[in-house]
C-alpha positions as CSV (number, residue, x, y, z in Angstrom):
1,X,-3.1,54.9,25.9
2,X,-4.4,52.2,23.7
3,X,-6.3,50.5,26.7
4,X,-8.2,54.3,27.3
5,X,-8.9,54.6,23.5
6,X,-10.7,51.2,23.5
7,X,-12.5,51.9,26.9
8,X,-13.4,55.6,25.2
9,X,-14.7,54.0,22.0
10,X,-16.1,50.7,22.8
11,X,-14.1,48.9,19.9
12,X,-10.6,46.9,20.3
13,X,-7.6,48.6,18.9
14,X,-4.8,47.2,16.7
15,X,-1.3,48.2,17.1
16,X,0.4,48.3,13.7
17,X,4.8,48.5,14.1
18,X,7.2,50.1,11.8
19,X,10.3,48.9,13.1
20,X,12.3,48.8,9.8
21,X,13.1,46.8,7.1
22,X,16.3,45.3,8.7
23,X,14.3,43.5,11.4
24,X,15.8,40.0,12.6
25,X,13.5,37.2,13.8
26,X,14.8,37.0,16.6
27,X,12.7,39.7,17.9
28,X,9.6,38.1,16.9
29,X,8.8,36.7,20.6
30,X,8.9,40.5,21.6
31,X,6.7,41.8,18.3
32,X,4.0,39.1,19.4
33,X,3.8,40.3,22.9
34,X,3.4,43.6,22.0
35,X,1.4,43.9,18.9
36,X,-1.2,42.7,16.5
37,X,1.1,43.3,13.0
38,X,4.7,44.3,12.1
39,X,6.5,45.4,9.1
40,X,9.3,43.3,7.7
41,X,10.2,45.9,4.8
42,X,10.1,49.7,3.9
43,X,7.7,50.5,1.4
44,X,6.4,49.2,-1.2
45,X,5.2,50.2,-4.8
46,X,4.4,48.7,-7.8
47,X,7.9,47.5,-8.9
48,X,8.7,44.0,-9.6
49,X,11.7,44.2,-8.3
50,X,10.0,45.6,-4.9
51,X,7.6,42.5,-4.7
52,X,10.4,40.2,-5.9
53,X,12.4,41.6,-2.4
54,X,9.3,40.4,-0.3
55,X,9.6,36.3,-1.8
56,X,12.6,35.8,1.0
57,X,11.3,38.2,3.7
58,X,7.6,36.1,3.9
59,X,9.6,33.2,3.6
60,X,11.8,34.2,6.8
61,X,8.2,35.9,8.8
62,X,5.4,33.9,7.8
63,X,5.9,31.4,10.7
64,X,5.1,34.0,13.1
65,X,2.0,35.1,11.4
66,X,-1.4,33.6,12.9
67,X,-3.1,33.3,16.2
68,X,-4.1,37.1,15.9
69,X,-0.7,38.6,15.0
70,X,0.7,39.1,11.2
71,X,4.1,40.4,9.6
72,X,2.7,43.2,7.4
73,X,4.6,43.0,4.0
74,X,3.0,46.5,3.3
75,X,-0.3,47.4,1.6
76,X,-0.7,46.4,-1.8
77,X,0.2,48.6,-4.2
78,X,-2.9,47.5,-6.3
79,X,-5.4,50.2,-8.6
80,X,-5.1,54.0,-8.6
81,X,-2.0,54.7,-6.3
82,X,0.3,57.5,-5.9
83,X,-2.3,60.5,-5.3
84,X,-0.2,61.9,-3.1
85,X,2.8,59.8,-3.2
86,X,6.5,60.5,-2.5
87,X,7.6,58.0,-4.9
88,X,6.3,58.3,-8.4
89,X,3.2,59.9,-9.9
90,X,-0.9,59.9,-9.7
91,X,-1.1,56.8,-11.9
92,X,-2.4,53.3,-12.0
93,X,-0.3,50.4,-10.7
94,X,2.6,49.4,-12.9
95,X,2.8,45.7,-12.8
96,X,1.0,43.6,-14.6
97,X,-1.9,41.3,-14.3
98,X,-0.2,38.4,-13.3
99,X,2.3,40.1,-11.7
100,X,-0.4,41.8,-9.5
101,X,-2.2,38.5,-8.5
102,X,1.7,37.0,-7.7
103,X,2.1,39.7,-5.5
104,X,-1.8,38.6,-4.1
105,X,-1.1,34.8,-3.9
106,X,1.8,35.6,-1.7
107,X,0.5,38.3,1.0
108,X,-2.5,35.4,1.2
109,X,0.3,32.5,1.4
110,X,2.2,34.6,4.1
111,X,-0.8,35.3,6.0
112,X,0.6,39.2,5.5
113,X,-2.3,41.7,6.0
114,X,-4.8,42.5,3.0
115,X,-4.8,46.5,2.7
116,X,-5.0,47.9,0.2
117,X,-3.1,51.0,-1.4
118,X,-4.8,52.3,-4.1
119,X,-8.4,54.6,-4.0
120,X,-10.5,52.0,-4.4
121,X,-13.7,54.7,-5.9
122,X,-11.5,55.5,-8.7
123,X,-9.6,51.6,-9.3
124,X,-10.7,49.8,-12.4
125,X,-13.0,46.8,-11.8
126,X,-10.5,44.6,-13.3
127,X,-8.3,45.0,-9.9
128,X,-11.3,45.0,-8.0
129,X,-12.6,41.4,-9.5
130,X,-8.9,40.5,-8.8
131,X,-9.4,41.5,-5.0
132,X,-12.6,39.4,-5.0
133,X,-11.4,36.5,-5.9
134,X,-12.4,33.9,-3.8
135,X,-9.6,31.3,-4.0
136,X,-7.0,33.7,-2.5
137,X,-9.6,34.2,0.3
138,X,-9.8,30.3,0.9
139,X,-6.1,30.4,1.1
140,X,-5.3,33.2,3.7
141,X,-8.8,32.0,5.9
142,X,-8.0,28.8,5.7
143,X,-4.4,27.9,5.9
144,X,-1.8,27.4,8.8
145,X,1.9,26.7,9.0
146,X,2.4,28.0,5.7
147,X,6.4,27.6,4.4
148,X,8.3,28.3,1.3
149,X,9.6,24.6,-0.2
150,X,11.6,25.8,-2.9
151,X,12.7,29.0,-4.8
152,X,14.9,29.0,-8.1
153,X,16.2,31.5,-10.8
154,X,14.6,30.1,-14.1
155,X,17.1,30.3,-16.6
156,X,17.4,33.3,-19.0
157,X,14.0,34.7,-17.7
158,X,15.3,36.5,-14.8
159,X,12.1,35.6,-12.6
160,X,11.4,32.8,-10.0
161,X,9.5,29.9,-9.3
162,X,7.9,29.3,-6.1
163,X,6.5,25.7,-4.9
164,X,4.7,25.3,-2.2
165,X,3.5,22.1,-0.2
């Protein structure tokens, strides 16, 4: 089918999987051979919590990502989401600044596909200067081999630290 739509069209096709958010590495040969990107979660909103979730999942998937074929941590809940949501309200995304450009530095980091969530005609330009910023672009165009080095509780905050090499 997906050969036919690209012969019909003229354009080549991407095929996206779903396959859960309890998928094992051990299918990632298989996701490779079959398609371009993959989720490694369910979705994903603007809850710390939520992003927090995606630190050990990238960590496991981001060695597969490259050479044309990406895990998909989900779009990015960034700007004016939940229009028509199941989860939550029409409303602006919830986390904060720095907790949005986090959640930024590590879909680049993982090499996790860039899409966006929120309409973008009615997003305020702060998110959209965030989404411009050119250092995260330097770091998912021009990275490879990308690994986690460390991650630690830091005490009494309840957050973590990432390093990376």
């Amino acid at each position: 089918a997906m050969v036919k739509a690209e012969r019909k069209y003229g354009r080549p096709l991407s095929l996206s999987l779903s396959p859960g958010a309890w998928l094992s590495t051990r299918h990632a040969d298989f996701l490779r051979g079959h398609a371009e990107m993959w989720r490694i979660s369910d979705d994903l909103w603007d809850d710390w919590d939520d992003v927090l979730a995606q630190f050990p999942r990238l960590a496991r998937w981001s060695r597969f990502s490259g050479d044309g074929h990406w895990a998909d941590a989900d779009m990015l809940p960034l700007g004016h989401i939940g229009i028509r949501a199941e989860r939550g309200e029409d409303r602006l995304c919830g986390l904060s600044a720095d907790e949005q450009l986090t959640m930024l530095a590590l879909w680049c980091m993982a090499r996790s596909p860039l899409m966006v969530g929120g309409d973008l005609a009615s997003t305020p330009s702060e998110t959209l200067d965030m989404l411009r910023n050119d250092s995260l672009r330097e770091v998912t165009a021009g990275s490879r081999g990308n690994a986690e080095i460390l991650r630690e509780p830091v005490t009494g905050v309840g957050r973590s630290v990432v390093r990376g090499g």
